[in-house]
C-alpha positions as CSV (number, residue, x, y, z in Angstrom):
1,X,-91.7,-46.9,1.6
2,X,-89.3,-45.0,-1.1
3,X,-86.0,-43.2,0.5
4,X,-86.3,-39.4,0.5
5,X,-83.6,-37.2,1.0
6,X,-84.1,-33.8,2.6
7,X,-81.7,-30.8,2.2
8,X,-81.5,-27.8,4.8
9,X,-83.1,-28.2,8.2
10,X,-84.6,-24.9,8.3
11,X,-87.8,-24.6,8.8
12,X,-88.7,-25.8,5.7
13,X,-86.8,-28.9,5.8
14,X,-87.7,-29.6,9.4
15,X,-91.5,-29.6,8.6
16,X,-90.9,-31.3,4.9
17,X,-88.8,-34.0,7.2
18,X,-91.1,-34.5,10.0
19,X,-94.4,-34.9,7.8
20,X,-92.3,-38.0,5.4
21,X,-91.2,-39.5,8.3
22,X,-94.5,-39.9,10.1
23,X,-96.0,-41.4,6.9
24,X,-93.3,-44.3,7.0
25,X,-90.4,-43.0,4.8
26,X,-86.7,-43.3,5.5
27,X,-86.0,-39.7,5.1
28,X,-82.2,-38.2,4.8
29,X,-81.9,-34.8,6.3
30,X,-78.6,-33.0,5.2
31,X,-77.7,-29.8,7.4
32,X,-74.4,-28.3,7.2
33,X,-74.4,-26.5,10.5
34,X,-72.4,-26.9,12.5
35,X,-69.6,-27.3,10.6
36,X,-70.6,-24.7,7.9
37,X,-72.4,-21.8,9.4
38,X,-74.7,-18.8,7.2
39,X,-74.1,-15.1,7.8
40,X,-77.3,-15.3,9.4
41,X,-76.9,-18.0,11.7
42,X,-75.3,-18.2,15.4
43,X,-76.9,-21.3,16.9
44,X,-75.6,-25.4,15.7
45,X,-79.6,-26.3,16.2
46,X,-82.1,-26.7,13.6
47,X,-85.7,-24.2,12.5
48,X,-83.3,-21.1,14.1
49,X,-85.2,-18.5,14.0
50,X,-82.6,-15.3,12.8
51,X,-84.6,-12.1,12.1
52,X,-87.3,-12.2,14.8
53,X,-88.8,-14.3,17.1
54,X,-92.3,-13.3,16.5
55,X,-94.7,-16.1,14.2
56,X,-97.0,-12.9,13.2
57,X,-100.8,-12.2,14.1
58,X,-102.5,-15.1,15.9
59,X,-106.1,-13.9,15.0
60,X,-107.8,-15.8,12.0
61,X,-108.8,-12.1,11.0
62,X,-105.7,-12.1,9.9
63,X,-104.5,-13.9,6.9
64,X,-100.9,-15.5,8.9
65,X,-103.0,-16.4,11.8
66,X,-105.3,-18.8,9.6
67,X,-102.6,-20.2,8.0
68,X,-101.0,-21.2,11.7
69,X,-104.3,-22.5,12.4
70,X,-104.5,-24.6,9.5
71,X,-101.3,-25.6,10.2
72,X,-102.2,-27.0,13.8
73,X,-104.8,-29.0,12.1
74,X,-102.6,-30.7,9.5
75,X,-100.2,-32.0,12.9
76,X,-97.6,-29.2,11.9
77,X,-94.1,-30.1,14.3
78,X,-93.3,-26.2,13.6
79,X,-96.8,-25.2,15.3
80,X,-96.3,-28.0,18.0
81,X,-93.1,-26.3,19.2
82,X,-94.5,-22.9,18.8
83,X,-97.2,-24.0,21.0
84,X,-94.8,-25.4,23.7
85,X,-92.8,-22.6,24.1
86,X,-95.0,-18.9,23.4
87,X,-93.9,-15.7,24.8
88,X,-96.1,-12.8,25.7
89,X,-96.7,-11.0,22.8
90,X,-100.2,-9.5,22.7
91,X,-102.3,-10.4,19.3
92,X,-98.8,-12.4,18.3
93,X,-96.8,-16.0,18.1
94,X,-94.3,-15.3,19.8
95,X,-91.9,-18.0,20.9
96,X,-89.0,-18.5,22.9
97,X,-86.5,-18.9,20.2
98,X,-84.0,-21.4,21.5
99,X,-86.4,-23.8,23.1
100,X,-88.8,-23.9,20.2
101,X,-85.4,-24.5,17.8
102,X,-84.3,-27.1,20.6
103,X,-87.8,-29.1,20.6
104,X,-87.9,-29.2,17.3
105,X,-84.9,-30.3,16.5
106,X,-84.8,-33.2,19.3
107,X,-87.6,-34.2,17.5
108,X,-85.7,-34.7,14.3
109,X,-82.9,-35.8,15.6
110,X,-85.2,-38.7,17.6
111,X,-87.3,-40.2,15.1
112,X,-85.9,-43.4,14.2
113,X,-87.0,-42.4,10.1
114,X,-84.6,-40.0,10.2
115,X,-80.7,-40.3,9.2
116,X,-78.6,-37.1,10.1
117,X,-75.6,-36.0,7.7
118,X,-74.3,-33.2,9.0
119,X,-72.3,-31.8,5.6
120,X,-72.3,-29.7,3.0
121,X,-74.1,-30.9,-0.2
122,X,-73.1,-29.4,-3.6
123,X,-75.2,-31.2,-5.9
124,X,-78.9,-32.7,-5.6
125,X,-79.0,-36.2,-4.0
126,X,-80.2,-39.1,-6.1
127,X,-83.9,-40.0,-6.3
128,X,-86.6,-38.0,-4.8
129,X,-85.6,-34.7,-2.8
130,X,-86.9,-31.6,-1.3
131,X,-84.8,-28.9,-1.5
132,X,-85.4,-26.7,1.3
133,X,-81.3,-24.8,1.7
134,X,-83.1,-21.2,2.3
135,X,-82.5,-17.7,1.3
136,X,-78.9,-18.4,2.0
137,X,-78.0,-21.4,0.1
138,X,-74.6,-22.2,0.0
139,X,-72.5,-21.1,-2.7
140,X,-71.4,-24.5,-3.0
141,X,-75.0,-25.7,-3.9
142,X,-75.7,-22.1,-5.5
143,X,-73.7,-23.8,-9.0
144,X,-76.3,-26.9,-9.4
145,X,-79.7,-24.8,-8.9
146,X,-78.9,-21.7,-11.5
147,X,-78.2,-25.0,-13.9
148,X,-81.6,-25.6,-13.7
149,X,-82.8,-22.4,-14.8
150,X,-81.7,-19.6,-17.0
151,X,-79.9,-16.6,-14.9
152,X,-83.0,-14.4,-15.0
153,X,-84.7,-17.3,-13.0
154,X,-82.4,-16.9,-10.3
155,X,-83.2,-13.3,-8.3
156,X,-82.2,-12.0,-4.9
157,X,-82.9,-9.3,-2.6
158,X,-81.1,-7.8,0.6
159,X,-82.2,-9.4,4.2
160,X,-81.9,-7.6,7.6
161,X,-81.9,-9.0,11.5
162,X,-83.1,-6.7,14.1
163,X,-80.5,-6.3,17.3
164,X,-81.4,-7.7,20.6
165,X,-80.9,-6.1,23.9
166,X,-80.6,-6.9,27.6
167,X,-84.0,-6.0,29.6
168,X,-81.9,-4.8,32.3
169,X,-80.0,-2.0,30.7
170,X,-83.4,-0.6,29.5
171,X,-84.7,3.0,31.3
172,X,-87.8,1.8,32.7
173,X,-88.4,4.9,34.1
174,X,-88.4,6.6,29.9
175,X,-90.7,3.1,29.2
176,X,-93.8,1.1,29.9
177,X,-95.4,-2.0,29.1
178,X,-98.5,-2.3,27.2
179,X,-99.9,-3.2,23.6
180,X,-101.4,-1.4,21.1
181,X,-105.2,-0.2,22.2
182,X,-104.5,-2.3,25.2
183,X,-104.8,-5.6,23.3
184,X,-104.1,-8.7,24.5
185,X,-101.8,-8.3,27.4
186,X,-98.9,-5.7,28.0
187,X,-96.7,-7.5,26.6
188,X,-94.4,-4.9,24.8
189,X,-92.2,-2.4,26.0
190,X,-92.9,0.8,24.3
191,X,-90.4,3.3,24.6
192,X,-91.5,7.2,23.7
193,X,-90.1,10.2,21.9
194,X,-91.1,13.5,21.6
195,X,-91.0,15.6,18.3
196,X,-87.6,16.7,19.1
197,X,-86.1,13.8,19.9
198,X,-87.8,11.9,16.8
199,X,-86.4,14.8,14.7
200,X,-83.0,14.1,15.6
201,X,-82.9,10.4,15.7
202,X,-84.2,10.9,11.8
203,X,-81.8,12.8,10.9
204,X,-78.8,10.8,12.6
205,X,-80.1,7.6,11.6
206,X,-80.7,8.4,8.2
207,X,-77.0,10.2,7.8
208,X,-75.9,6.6,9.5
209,X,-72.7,4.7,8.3
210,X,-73.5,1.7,7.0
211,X,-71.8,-1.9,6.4
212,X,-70.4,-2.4,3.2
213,X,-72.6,-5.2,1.1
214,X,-71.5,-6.1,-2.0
215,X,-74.3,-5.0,-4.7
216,X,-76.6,-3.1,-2.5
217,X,-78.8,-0.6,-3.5
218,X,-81.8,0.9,-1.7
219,X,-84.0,-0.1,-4.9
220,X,-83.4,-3.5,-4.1
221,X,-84.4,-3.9,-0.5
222,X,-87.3,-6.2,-0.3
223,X,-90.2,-3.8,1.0
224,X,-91.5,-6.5,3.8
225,X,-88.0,-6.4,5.9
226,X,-86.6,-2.7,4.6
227,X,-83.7,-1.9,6.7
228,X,-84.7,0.8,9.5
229,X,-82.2,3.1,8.1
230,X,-83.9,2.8,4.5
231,X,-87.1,4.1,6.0
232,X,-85.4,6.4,7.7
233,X,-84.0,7.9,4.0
234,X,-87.6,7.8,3.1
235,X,-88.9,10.4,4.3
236,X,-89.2,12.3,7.9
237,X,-92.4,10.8,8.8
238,X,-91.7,7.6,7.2
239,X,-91.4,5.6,10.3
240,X,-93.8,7.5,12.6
241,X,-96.5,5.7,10.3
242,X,-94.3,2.6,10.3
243,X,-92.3,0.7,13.4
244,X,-92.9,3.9,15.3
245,X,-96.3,4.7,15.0
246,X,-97.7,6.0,17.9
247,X,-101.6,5.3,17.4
248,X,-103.2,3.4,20.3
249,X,-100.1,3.8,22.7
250,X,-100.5,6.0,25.5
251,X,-98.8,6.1,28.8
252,X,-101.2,4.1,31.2
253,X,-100.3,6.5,34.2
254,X,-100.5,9.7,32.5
255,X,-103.2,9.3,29.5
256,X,-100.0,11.0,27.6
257,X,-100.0,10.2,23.9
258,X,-96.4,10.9,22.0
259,X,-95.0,11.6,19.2
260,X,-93.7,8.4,18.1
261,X,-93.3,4.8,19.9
262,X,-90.2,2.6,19.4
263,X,-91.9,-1.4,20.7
264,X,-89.5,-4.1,22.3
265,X,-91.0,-7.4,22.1
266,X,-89.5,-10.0,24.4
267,X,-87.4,-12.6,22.9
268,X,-87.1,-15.4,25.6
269,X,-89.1,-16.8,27.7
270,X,-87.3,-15.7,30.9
271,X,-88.0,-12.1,29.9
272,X,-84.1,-10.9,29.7
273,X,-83.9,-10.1,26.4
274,X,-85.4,-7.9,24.0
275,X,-85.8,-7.1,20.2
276,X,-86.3,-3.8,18.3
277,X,-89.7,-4.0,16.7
278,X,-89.1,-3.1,12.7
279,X,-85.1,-1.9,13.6
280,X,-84.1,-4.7,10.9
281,X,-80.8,-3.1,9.9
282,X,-77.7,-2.7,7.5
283,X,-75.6,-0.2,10.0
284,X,-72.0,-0.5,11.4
285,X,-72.5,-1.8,14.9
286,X,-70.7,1.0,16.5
287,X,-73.1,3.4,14.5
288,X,-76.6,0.8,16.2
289,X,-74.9,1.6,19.8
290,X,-75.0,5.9,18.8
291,X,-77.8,6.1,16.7
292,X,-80.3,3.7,19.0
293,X,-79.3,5.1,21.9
294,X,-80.5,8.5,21.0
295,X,-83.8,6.2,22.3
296,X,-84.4,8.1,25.2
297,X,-85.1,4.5,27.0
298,X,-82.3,3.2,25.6
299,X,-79.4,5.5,26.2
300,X,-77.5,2.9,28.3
301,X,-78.4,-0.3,26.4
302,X,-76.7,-3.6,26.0
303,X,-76.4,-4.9,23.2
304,X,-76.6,-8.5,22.8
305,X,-76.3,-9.3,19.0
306,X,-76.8,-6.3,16.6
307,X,-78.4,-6.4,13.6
308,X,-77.2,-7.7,10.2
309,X,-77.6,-7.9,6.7
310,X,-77.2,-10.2,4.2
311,X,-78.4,-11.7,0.7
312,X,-81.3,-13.3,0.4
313,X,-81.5,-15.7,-3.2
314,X,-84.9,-17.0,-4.2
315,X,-86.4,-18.9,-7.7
316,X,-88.4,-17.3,-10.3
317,X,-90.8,-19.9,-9.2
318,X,-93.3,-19.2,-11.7
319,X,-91.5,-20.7,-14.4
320,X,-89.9,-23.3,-12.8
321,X,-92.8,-24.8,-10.1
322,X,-95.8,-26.4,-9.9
323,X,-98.8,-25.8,-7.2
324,X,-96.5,-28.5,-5.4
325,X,-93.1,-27.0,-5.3
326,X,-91.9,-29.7,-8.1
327,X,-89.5,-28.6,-10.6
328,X,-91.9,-28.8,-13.7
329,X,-88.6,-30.7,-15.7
330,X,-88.5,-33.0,-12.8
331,X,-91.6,-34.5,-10.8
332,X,-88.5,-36.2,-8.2
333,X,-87.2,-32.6,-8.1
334,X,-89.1,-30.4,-5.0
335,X,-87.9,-26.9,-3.7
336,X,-89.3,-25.3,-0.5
337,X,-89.2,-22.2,1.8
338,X,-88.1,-19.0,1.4
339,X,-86.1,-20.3,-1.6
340,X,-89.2,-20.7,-3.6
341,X,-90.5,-16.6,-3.1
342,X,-93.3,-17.7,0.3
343,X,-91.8,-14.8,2.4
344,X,-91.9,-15.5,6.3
345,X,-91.4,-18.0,8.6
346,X,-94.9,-19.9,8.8
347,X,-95.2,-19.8,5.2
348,X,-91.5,-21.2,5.0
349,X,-93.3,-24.2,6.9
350,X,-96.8,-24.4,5.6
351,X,-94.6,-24.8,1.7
352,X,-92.2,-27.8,3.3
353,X,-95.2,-29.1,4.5
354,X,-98.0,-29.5,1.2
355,X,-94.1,-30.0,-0.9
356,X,-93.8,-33.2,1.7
357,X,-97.3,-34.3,1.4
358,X,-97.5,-34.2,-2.0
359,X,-94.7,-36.1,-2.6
360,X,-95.1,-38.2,0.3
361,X,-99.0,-39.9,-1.6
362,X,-97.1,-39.4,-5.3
363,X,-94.6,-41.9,-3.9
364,X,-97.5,-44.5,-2.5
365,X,-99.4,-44.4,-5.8
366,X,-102.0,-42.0,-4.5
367,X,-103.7,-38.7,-5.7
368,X,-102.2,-35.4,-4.6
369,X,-104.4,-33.3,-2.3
370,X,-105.4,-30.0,-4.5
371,X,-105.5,-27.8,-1.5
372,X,-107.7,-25.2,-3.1
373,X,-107.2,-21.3,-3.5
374,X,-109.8,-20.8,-0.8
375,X,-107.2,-22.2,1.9
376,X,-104.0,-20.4,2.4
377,X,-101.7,-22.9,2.7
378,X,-103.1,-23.8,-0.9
379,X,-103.4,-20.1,-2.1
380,X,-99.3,-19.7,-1.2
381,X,-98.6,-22.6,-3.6
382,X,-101.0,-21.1,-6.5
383,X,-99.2,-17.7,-5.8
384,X,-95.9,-19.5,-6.3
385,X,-96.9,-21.3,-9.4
386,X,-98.6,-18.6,-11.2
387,X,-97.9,-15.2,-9.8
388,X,-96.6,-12.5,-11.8
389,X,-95.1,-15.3,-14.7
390,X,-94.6,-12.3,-17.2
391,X,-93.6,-9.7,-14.4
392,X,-91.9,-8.7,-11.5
393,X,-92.1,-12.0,-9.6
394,X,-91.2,-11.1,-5.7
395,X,-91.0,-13.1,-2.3
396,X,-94.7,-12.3,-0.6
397,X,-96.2,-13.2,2.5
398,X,-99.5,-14.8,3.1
399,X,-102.3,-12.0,2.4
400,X,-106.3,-12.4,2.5
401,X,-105.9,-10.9,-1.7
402,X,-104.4,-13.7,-2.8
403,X,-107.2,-16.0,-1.4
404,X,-110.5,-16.5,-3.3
405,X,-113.1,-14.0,-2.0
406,X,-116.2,-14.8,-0.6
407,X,-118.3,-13.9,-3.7
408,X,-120.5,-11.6,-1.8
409,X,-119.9,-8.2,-0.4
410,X,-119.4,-8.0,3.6
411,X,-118.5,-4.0,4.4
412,X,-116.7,-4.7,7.2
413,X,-113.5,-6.0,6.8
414,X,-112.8,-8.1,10.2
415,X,-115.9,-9.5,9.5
416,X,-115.5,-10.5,5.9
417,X,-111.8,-12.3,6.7
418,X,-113.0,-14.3,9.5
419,X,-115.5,-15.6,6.9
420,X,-112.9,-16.6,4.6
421,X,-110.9,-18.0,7.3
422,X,-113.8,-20.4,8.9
423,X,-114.4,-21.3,4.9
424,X,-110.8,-22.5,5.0
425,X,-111.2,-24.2,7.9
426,X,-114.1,-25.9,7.3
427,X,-111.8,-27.5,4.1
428,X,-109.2,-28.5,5.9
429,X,-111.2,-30.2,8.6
430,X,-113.2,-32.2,5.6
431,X,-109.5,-32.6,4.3
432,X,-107.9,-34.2,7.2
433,X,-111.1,-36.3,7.9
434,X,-110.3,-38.2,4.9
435,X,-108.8,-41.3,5.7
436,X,-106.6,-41.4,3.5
437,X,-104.7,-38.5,4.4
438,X,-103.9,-39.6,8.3
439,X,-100.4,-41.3,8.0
């Protein structure tokens, strides 16, 4: 089998890694943590999880959850760990961030196709190579991938991380645990405020100081992971019918309804630590210890890592990638992840994964596998080969519009995505039955 080299060992590159590997290539993974660390990143092991620990919805209703499913049924290592090591988390993935990095990356690290280099790289290896670095590529990579492109092929937009507290310093007594409309389990702690208190959290939080960021503008937020503060800026009312929404929360003792809802969702497994649902944010951290703890139910909360901002650089894939994530100048040439404009971490996978497979039967002399716009692993790759070529070409998550519909009318909307979803399915299982495709 042909060497591949792999760089970043993100999520992205983990998957990319893990799926060449299987199929019998010596694969070269280059990771520059530890010894070069991201803004973003605190932990030396690989797939780190930075802005949340939550995979998204779990129910094929919803256009992230198929995509996880048809994840699990291509033998995704991503959906493996994810499986191993689930938190509570009502209609959510959820995972326990440092085990599912942990078991992932011991997997990596394990498989005897695998070679670790553990350094910086600041031009593209030799031969074939995915390029999986992230939305924080290095500057000392940065150089050799605007060469490929002309500068207005090379975007960004402004990132934020949510802070994480200690359960312990939280006022259970101003709190309860439950999920929206009683789904799932109560696996959220919801923390209320009344119209006063929302009032003046608003207003402090939206008069906040703020970290300086070279460049930053509110215009050029990215609208899926707007800074709390931003929202805030918005409009009064902006986050009642955002993070803070109150619909289908009521106090289970008291039947009381509020006037608007901050949600914790656990972060570890051991229940100890939680994050700010939707508080991704840009301010000082002695301004996140005043302004959050005008919470009522966090007044006295501990702050174990507050939130952060940073720059987030992705490709104007639409005029530089094929359905496959290859450069179109150069078939040996593959990018992958949030690098590419998928926005999230699943999708950060499922793109590492089709840019591996691809390249993986290229490599043995064999037809690639067109994964159709009627999946949604294969309508993220259309999206990032032909969305918005003459426009405004942003990062976007996976989304039942950019799937082909149905072709028949179905009212109810529920109803009508779980059709599209068993569709899918029903694909990928014909897909994987093949065998050709088993490696």
């Amino acid at each position: 089998m042909t060497a591949v080299s792999v760089v970043g060992a993100g999520l992205a590159g983990c998957e990319a890694a893990w799926q060449l590997a299987i199929r019998g290539h010596k694969v070269t993974l280059y990771e520059m943590k530890p010894r070069k660390m991201t803004p973003a990143h605190t932990s030396p092991l690989f797939s780190e999880l930075v802005c949340s620990n939550s995979l998204r919805g779990d129910d094929l209703s919803n256009a992230v959850g198929l995509l996880k499913e048809e994840l699990r049924r291509l033998g995704s290592l991503m959906m493996r760990s994810a499986e191993l090591h689930r938190v509570p988390a009502g209609g959510a993935l959820a995972v326990d961030r440092e085990a599912f990095a942990r078991t992932i990356t011991d997997a990596i690290r394990s498989h005897p196709n695998i070679t670790i280099v553990e350094e910086e790289v600041t031009d593209f290896p030799a031969g074939p190579c995915i390029v999986a670095t992230g939305p924080l590529t290095s500057d000392g990579l940065i150089p050799a991938i605007a060469a490929l492109c002309p500068e207005d092929e090379f975007l960004h937009f402004y990132d934020a991380a949510a802070p994480l507290i200690a359960f312990d310093s939280i006022d259970m007594s101003r709190a309860w645990f439950g999920s929206r409309y009683n789904k799932g389990t109560a696996d959220y702690i919801n923390c209320p405020m009344d119209k006063d208190e929302y009032l003046a959290f608003v207003r402090e939080l939206a008069a906040a100081k703020e970290a300086e960021v070279h460049g930053f503008e509110d215009a050029g937020v990215f609208e899926g992971c707007m800074p709390v503060e931003v929202m805030a800026r918005r409009g009064e009312d902006t986050l009642r019918y955002g993070p803070l929404k109150p619909v289908g929360l009521r106090n289970p003792e008291t039947g009381e309804a509020y006037y608007a809802v901050v949600q914790l969702r656990r972060d570890n497994d051991e229940g100890s630590v939680y994050n700010l649902v939707g508080f991704q944010t840009h301010l000082t951290f002695p301004e996140q210890r005043r302004v959050f703890g005008m919470i009522p139910a966090l007044k006295n909360a501990e702050f174990l890592r507050y939130g952060k901002m940073h720059r987030n650089t992705f490709l104007n894939s639409p005029k530089l990638l094929d359905r496959y994530y290859r450069l179109r100048q150069n078939g040996d040439l593959c990018f992958a992840g949030q690098m590419t404009g998928v926005e999230g971490y699943v999708e950060s996978c499922a793109s590492g994964m089709l840019a591996a497979l691809e390249l993986s039967r290229r490599l043995q002399g064999l037809p690639p596998i067109d994964f159709p716009r009627a999946t949604a692993i294969g309508a993220m790759a259309l999206y990032i080969e032909n969305g918005a070529v003459t426009g405004d070409f942003q990062p976007m998550n996976v989304n039942f519009g950019i799937i082909e519909p149905l072709g028949e009318r179905i009212r109810n909307k529920r109803e009508k995505n779980t059709r599209i979803a068993e569709r899918s399915l029903a694909i990928i299982d014909a897909i994987t039955a093949k065998e050709d495709f088993a490696p």
